[in-house]
Z-matrix of the N, CA and C atoms (Angstrom, degrees):
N
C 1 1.464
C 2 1.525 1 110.09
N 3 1.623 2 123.54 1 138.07
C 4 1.169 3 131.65 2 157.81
C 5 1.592 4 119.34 3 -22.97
N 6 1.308 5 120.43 4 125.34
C 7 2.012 6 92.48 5 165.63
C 8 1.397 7 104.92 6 -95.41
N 9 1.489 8 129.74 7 26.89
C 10 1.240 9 99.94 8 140.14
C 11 1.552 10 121.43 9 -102.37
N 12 1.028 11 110.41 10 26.54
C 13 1.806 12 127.34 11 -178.50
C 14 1.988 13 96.16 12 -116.23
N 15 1.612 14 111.23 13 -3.54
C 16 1.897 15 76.30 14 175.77
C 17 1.341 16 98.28 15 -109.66
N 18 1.459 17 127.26 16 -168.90
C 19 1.306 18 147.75 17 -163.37
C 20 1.336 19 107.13 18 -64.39
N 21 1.135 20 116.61 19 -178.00
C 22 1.655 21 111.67 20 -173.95
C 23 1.661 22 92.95 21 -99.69
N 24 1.598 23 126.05 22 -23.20
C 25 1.757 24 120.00 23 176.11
C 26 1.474 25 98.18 24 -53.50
N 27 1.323 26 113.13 25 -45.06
C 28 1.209 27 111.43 26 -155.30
C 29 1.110 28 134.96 27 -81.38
N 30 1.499 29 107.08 28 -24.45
C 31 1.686 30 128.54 29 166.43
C 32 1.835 31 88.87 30 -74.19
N 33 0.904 32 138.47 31 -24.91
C 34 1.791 33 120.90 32 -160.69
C 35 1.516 34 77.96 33 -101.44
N 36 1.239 35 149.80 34 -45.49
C 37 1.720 36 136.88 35 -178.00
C 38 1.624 37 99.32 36 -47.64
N 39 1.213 38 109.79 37 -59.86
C 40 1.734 39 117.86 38 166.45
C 41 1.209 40 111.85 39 -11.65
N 42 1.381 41 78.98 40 -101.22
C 43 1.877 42 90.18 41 -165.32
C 44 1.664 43 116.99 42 -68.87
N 45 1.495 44 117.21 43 9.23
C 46 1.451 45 101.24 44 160.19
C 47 1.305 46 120.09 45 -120.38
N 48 1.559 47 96.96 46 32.46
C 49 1.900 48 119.72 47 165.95
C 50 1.447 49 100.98 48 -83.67
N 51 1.522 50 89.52 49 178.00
C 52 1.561 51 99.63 50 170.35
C 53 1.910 52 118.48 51 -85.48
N 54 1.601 53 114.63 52 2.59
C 55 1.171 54 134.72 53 -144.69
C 56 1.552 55 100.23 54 -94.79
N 57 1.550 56 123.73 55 107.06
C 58 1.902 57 141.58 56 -138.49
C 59 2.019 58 86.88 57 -54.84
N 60 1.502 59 117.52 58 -40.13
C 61 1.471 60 103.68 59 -173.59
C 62 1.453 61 109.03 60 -125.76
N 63 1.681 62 151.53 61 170.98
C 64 2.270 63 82.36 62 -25.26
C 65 1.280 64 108.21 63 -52.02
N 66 1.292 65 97.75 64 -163.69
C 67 1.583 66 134.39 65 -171.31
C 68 1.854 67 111.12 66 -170.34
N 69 1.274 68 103.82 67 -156.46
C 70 1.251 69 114.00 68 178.93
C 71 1.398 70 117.13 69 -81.22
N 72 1.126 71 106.45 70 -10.17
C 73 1.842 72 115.25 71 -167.23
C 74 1.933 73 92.29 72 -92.06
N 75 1.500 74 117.21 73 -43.17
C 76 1.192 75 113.70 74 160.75
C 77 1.130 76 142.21 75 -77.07
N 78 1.562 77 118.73 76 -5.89
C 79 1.277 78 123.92 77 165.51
C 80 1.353 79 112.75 78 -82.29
N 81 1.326 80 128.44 79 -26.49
C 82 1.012 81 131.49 80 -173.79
C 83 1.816 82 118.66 81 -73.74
N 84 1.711 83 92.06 82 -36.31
C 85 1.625 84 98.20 83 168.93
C 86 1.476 85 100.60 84 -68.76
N 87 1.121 86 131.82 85 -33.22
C 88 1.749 87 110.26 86 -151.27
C 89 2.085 88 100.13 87 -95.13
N 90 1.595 89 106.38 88 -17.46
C 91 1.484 90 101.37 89 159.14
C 92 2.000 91 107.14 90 -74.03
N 93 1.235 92 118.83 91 -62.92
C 94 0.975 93 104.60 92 169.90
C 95 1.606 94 128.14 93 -31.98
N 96 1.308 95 136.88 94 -32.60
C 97 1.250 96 146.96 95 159.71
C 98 1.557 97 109.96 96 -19.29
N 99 1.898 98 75.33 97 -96.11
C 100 1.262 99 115.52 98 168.12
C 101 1.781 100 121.48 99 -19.31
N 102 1.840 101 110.67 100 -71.54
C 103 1.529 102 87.26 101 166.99
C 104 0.925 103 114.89 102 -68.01
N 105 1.426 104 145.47 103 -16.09
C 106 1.682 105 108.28 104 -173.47
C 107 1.410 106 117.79 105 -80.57
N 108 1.526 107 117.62 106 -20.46
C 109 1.460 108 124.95 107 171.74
C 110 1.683 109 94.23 108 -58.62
N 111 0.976 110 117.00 109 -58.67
C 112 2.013 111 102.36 110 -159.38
C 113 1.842 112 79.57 111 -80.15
N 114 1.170 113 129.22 112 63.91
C 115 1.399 114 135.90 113 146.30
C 116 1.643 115 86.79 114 -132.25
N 117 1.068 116 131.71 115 -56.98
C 118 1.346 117 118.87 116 173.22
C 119 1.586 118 134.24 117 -51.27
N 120 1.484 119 113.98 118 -23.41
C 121 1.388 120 137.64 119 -157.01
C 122 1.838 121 75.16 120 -97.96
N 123 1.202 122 123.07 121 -88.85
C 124 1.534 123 118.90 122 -179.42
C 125 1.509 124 127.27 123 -30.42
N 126 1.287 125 118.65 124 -39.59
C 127 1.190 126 127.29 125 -175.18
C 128 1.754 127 92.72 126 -72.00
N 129 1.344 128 111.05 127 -71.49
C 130 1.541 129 101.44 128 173.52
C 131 1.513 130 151.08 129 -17.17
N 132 1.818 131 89.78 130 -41.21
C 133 1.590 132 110.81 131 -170.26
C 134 1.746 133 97.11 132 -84.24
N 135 1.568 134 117.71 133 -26.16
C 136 1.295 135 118.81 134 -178.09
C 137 1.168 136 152.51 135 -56.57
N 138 1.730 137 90.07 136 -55.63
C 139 1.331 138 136.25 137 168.29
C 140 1.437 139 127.08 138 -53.90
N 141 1.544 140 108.24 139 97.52
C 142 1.392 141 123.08 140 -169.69
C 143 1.826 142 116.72 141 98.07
N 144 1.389 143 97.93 142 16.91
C 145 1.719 144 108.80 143 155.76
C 146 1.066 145 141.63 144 -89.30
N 147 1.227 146 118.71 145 130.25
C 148 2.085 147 128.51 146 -141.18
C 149 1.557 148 76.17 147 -45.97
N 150 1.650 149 146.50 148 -57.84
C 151 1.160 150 123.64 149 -154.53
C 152 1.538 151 138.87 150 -91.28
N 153 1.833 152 90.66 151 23.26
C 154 1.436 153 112.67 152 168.44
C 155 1.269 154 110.67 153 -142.18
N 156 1.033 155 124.96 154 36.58
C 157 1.689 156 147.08 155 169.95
C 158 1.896 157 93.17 156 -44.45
N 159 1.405 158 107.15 157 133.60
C 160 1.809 159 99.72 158 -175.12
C 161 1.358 160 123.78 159 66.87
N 162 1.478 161 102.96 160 -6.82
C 163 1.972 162 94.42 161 165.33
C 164 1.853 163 117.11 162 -106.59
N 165 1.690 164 81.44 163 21.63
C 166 1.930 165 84.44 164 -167.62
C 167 1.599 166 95.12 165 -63.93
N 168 1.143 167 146.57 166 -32.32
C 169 1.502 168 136.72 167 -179.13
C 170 1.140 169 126.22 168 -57.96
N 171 1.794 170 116.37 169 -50.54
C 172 1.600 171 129.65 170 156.40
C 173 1.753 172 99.94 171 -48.76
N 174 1.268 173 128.66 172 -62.99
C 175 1.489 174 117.31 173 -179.40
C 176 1.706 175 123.62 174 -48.46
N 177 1.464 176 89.90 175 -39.81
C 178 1.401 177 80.93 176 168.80
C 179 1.643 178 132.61 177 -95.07
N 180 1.130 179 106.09 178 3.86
C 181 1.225 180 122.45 179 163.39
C 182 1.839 181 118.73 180 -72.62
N 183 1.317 182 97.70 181 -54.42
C 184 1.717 183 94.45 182 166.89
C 185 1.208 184 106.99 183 -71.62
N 186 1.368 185 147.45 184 -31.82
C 187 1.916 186 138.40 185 -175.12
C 188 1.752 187 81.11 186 -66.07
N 189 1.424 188 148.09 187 -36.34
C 190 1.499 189 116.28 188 -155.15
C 191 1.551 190 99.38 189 -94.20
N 192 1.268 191 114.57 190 -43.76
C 193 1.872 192 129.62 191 168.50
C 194 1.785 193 97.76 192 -29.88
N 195 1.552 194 87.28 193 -78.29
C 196 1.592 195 83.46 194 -153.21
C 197 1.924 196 110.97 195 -68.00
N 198 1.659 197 115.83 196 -25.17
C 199 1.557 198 110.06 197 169.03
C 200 1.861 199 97.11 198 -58.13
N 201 0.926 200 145.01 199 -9.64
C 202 1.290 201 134.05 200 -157.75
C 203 1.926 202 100.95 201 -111.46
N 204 1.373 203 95.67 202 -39.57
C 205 1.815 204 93.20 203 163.38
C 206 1.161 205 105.64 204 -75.34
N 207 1.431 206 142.41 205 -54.52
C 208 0.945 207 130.34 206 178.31
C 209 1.885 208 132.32 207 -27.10
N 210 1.222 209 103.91 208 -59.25
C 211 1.593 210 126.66 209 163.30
C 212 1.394 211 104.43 210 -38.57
N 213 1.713 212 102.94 211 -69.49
C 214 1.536 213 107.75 212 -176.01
C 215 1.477 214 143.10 213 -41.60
N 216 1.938 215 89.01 214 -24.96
C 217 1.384 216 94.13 215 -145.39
C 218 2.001 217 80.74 216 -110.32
N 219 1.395 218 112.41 217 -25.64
C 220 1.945 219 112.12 218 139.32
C 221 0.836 220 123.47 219 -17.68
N 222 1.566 221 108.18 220 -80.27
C 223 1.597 222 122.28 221 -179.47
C 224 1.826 223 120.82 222 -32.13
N 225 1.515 224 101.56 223 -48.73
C 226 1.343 225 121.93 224 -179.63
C 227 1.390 226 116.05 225 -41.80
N 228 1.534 227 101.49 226 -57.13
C 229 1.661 228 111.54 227 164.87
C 230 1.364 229 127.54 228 -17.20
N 231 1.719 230 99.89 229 -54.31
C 232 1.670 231 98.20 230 -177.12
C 233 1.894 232 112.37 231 -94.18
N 234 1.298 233 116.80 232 -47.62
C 235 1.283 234 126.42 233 156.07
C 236 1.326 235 110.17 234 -26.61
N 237 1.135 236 143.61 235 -68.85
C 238 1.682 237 145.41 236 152.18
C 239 1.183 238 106.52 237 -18.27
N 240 1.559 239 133.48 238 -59.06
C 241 1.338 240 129.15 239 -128.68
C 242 2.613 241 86.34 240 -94.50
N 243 1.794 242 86.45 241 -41.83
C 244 1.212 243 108.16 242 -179.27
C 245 1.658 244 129.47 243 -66.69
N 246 1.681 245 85.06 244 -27.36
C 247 1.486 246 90.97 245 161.63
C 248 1.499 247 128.96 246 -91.25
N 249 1.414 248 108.24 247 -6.51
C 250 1.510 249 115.55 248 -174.14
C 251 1.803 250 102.15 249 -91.54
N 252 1.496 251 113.47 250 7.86
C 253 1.680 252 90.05 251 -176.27
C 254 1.462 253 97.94 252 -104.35
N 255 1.731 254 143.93 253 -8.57
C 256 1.374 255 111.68 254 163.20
C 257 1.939 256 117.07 255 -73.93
N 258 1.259 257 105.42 256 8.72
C 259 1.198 258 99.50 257 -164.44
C 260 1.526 259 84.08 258 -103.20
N 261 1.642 260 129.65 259 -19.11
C 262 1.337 261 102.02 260 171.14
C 263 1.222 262 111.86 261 -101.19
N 264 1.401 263 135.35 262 13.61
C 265 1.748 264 123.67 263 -176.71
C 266 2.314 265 82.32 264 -104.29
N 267 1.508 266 117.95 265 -12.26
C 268 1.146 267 93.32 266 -174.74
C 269 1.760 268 103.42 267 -84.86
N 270 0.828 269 133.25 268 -9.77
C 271 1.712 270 136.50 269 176.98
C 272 1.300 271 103.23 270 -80.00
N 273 1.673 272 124.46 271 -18.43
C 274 1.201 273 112.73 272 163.58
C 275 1.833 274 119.93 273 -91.58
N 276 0.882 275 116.41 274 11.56
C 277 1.086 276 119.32 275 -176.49
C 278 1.808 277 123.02 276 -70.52
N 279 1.529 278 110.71 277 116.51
C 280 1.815 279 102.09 278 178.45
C 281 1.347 280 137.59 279 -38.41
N 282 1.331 281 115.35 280 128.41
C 283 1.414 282 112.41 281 -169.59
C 284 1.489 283 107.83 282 -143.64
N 285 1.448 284 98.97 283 65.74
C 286 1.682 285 124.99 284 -176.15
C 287 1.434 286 101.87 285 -90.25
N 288 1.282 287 129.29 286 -40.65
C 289 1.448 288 130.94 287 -178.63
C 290 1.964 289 130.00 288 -126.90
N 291 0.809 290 113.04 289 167.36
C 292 1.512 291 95.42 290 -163.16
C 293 2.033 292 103.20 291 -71.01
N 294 1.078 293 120.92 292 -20.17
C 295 1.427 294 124.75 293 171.69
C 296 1.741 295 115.38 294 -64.28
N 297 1.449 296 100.42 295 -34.46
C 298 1.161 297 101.48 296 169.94
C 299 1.642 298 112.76 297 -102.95
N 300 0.978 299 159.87 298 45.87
C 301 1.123 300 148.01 299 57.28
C 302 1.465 301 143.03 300 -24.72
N 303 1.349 302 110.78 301 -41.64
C 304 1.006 303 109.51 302 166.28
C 305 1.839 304 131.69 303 -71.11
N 306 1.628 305 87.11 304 -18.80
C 307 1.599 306 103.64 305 167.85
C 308 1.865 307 119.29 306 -68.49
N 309 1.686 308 95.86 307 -42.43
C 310 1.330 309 82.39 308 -174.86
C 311 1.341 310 109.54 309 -109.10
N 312 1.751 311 136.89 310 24.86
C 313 0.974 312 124.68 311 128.61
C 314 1.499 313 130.06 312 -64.43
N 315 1.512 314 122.50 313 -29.89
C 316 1.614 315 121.52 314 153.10
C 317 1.642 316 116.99 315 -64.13
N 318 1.105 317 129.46 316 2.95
C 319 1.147 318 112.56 317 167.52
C 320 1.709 319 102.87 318 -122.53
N 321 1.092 320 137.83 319 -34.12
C 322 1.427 321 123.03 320 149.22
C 323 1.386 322 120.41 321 -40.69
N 324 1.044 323 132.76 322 -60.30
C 325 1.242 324 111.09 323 165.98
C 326 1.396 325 141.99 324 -44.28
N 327 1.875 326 101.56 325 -43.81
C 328 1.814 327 93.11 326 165.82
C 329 1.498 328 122.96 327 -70.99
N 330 1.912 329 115.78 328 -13.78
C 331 1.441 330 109.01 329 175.87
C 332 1.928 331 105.78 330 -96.86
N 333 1.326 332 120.66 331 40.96
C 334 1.180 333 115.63 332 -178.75
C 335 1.494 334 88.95 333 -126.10
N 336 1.694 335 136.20 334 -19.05
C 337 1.182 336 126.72 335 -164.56
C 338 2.187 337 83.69 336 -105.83
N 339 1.411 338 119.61 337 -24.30
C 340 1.247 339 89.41 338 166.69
C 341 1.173 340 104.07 339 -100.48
N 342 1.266 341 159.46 340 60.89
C 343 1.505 342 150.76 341 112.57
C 344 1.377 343 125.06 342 -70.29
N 345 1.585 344 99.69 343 -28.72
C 346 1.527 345 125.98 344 171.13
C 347 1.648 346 113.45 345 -74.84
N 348 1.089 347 129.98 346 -4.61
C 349 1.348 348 142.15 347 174.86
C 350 1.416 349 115.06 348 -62.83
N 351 1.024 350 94.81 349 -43.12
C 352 1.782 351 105.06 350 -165.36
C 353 1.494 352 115.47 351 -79.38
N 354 1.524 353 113.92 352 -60.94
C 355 1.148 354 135.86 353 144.50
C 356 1.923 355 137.89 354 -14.38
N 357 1.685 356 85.51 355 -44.38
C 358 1.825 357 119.29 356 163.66
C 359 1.384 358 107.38 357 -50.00
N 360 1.475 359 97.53 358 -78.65
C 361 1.281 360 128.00 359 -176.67
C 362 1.557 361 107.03 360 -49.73
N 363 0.993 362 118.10 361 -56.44
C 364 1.709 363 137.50 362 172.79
C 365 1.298 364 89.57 363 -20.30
N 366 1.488 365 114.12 364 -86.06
C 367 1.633 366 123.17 365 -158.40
C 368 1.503 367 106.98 366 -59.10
N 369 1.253 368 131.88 367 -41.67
C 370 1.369 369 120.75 368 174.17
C 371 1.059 370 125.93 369 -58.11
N 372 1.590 371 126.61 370 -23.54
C 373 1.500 372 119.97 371 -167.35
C 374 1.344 373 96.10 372 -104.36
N 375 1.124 374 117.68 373 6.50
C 376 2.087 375 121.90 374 -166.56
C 377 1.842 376 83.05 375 -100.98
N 378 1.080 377 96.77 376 -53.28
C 379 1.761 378 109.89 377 -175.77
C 380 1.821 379 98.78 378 -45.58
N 381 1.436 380 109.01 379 -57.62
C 382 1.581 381 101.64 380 -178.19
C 383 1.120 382 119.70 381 -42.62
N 384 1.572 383 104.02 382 -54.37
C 385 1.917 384 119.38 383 -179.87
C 386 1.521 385 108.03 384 -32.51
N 387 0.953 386 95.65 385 -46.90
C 388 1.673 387 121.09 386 -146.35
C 389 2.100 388 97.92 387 -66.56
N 390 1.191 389 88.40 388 -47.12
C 391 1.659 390 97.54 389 170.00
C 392 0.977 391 138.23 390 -53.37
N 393 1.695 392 96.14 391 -44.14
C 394 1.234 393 120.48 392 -162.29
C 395 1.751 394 107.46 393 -89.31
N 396 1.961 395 106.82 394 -18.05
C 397 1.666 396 105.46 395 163.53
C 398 1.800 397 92.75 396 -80.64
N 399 0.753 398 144.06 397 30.50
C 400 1.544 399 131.46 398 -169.76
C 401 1.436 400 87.99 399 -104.28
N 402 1.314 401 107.11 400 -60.92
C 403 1.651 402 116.03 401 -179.32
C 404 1.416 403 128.32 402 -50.35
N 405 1.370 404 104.99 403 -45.06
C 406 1.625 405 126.61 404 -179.59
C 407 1.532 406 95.98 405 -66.92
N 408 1.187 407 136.29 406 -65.49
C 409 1.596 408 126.09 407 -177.79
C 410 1.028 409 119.69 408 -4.81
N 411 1.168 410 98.65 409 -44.33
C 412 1.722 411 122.04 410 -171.37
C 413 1.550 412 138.87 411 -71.03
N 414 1.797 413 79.90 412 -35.02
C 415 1.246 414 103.31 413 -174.29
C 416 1.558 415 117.02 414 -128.61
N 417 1.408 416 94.41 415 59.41
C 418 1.551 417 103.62 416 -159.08
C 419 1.791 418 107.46 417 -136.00
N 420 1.807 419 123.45 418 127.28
C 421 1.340 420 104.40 419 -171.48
C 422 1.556 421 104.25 420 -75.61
N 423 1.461 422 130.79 421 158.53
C 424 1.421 423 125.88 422 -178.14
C 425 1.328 424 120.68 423 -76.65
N 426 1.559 425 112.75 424 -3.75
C 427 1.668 426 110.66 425 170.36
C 428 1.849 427 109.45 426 -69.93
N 429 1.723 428 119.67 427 -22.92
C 430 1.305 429 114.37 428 157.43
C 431 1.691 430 128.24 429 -120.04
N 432 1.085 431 98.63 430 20.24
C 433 1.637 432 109.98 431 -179.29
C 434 2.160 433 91.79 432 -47.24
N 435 0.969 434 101.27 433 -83.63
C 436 1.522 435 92.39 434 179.10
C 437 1.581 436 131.21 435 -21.08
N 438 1.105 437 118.36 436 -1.29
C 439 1.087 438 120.69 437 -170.41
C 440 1.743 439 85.42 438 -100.54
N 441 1.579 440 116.04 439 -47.73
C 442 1.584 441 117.04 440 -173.50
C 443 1.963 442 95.28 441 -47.48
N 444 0.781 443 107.41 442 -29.44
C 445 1.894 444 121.74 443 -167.90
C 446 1.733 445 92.73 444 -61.92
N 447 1.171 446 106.00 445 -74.36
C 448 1.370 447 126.50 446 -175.47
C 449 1.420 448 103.70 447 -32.75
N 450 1.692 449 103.93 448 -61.40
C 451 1.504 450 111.52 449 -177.52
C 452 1.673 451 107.82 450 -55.24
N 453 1.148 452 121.36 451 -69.99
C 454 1.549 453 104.65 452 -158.03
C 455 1.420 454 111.77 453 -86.04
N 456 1.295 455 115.96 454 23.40
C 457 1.877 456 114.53 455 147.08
C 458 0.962 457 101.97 456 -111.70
N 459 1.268 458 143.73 457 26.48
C 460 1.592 459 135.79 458 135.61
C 461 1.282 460 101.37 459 -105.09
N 462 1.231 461 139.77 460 -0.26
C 463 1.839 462 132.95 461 174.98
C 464 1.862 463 90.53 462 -89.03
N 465 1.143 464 98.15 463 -44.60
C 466 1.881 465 106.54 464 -173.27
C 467 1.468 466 120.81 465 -41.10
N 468 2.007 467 88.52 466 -49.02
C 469 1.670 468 104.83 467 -178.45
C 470 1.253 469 115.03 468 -65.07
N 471 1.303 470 114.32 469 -46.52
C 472 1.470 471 143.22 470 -174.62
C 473 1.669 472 96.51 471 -66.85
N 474 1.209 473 145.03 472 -37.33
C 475 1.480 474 139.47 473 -166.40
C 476 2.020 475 94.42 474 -83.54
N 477 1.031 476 87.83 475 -29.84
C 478 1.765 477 88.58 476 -161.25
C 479 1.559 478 104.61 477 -70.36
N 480 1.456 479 104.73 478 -44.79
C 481 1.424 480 135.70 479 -160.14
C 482 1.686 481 88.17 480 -63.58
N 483 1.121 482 99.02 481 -68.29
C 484 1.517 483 115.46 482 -179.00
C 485 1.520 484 117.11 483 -33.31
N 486 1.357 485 95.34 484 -59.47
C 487 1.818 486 96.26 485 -170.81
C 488 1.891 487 90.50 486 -99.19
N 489 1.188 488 129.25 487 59.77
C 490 1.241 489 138.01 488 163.65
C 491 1.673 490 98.83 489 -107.15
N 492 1.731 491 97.79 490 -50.50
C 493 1.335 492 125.26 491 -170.39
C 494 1.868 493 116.98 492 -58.04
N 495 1.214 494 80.42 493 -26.31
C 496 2.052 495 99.52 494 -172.26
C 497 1.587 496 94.26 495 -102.32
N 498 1.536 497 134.98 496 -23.31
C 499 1.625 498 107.84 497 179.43
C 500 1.583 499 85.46 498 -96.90
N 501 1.017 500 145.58 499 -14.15
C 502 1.493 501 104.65 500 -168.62
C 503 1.746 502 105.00 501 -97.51
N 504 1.313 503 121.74 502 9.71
C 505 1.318 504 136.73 503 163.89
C 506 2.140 505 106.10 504 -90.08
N 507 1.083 506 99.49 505 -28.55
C 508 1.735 507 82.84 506 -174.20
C 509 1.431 508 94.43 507 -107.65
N 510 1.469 509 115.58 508 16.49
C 511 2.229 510 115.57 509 -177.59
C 512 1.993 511 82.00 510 -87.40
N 513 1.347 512 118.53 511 -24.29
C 514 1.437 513 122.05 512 -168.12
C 515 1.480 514 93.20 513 -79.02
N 516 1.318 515 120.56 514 -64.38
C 517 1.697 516 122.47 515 -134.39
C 518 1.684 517 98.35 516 -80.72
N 519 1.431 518 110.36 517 148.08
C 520 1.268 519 108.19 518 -179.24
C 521 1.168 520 96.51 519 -127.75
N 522 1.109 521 118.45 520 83.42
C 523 1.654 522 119.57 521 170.35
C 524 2.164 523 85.23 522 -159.79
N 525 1.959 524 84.07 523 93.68
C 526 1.352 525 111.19 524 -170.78
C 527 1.558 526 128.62 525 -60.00
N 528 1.329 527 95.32 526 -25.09
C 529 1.737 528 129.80 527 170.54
C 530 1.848 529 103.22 528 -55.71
N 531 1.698 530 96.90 529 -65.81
C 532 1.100 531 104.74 530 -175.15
C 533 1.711 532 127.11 531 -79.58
N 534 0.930 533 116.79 532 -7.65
C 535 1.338 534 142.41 533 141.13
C 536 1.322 535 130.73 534 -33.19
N 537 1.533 536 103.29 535 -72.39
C 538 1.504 537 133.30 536 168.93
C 539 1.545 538 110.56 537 -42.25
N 540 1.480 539 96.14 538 -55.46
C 541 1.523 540 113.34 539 -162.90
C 542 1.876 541 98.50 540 -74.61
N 543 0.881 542 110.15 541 -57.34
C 544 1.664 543 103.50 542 171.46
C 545 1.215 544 139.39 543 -38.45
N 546 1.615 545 101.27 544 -42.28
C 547 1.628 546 137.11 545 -158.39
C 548 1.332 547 96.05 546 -71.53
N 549 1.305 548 109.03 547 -47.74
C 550 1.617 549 135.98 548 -154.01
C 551 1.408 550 99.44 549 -61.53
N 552 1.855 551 105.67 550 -68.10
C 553 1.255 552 128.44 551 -158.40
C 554 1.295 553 96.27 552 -62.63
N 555 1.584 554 123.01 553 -72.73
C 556 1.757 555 125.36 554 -174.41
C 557 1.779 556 118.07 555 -44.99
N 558 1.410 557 121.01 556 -34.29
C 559 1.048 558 115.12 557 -160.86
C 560 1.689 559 96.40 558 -77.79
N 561 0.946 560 109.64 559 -54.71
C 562 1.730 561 113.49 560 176.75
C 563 1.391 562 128.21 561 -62.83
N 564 1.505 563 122.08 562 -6.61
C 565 1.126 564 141.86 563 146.71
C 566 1.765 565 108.77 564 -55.84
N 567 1.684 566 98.82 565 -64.28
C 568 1.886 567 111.24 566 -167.01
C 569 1.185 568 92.44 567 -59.21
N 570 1.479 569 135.05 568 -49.40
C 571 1.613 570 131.33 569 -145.71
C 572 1.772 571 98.69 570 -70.52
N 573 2.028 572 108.08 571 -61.13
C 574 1.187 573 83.00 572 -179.03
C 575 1.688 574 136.89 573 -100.03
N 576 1.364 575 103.36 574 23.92
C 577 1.716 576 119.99 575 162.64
C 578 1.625 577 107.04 576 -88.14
N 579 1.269 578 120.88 577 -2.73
C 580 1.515 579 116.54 578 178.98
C 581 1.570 580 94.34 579 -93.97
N 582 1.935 581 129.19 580 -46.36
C 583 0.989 582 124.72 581 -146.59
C 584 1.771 583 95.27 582 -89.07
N 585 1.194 584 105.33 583 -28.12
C 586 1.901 585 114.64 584 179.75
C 587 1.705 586 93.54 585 -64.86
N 588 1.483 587 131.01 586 -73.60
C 589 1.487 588 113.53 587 163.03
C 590 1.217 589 123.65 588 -0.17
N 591 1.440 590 104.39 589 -96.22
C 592 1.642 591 104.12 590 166.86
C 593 1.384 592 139.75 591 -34.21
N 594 1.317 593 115.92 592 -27.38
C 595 1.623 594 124.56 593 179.40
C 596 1.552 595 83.97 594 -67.75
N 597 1.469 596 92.49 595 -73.06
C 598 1.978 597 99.31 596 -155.81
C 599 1.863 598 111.55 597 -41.41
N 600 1.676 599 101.85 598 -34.05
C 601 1.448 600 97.35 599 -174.99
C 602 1.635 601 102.14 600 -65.49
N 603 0.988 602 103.12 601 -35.25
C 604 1.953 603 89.90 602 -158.47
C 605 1.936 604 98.69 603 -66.68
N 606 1.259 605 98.01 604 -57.85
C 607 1.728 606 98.92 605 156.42
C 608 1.326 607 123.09 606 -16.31
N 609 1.361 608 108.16 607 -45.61
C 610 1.506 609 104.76 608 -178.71
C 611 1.848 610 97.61 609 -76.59
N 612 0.766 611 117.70 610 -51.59
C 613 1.390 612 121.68 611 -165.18
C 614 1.103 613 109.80 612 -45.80
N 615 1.763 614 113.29 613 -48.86
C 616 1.189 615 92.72 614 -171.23
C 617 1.609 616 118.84 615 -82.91
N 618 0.974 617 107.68 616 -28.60
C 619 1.281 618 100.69 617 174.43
C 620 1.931 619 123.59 618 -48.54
N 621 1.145 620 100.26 619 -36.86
C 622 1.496 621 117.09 620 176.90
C 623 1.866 622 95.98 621 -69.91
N 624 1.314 623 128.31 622 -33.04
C 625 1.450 624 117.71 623 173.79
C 626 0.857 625 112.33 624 60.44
């Protein structure tokens, strides 16, 4: 079975085994989940309240966005878990002679840029979430605004977690191009989905007073 299809005992027996997946690359998808669903759960409770009369389209626009990251960022769970095993049968690989070193440094490297796949992807669809509570703040009644709170310090944890997962995969890969190009994209994603977090949280606060 998938572990993002077993119980929640069973994913936490998981990952506090000795057993290589989950890990951090999957915890990070299944918090990422998580807030974007209570972006769905909020958007829901909203939508069609005397004090958002005419924003039912924006509401329903984030319930299809964020049910759709949500799924995605599921999916990740196993893709993570599936992409991390050539990267562990390649660390086992013989390295008695210089041919075989040189073999399984060419193949560590191509299973370090797909372990890094998931992780990629991770931060972009956490990054969507992340927008998409930017919007809802707004459009949210204050008997569940806290829940928008809830959501983007679990999008926060989940963004960090995420691109934790993608530098210590490109601190390996030496293909500097591709590096660059990653480094670039994720970090400016984390910086301003960490600082939008923070806006939206204090937002919540105050409103909660």
């Amino acid at each position: 079975m998938k572990l993002s299809q077993v119980n929640c005992h069973v994913f936490a027996e998981k990952l506090a085994s000795k057993e290589p997946v989950p890990g951090g690359g999957g915890v990070a998808a299944l918090v990422g989940s998580l807030g974007a669903a209570l972006a769905t759960m909020v958007a829901n409770y909203s939508i069609g309240k005397k004090a958002f009369l005419g924003m039912e389209a924006k509401h329903q626009e984030i319930i299809d966005k964020s049910n759709d990251l949500r799924i995605k960022l599921l999916s990740l769970i196993d893709e993570d878990a599936e992409n991390f095993e050539p990267l562990s049968k390649a660390y086992g690989l013989p390295t008695s002679t210089d041919e075989e070193k040189a073999e399984k440094e060419k193949v560590l490297q191509a299973a370090l840029k797909v372990a890094a796949e998931g992780p990629i992807k991770m931060v972009g669809y956490i990054y969507e979430a992340i927008k998409l509570q930017e919007e809802l703040v707004d459009l949210s009644t204050k008997i569940i605004i806290s829940d928008v709170g809830c959501g983007v310090q679990m999008l926060k944890a989940a963004l960090y977690s995420a691109n934790l997962n993608v530098v210590v995969n490109m601190n390996l890969i030496k293909d500097e191009a591709y590096v660059a190009e990653v480094s670039g994209k994720t970090s400016k994603m984390v910086a301003d989905g960490a600082s939008i977090c923070d806006a939206v949280f204090e937002k919540v606060v105050k409103v909660l007073g």
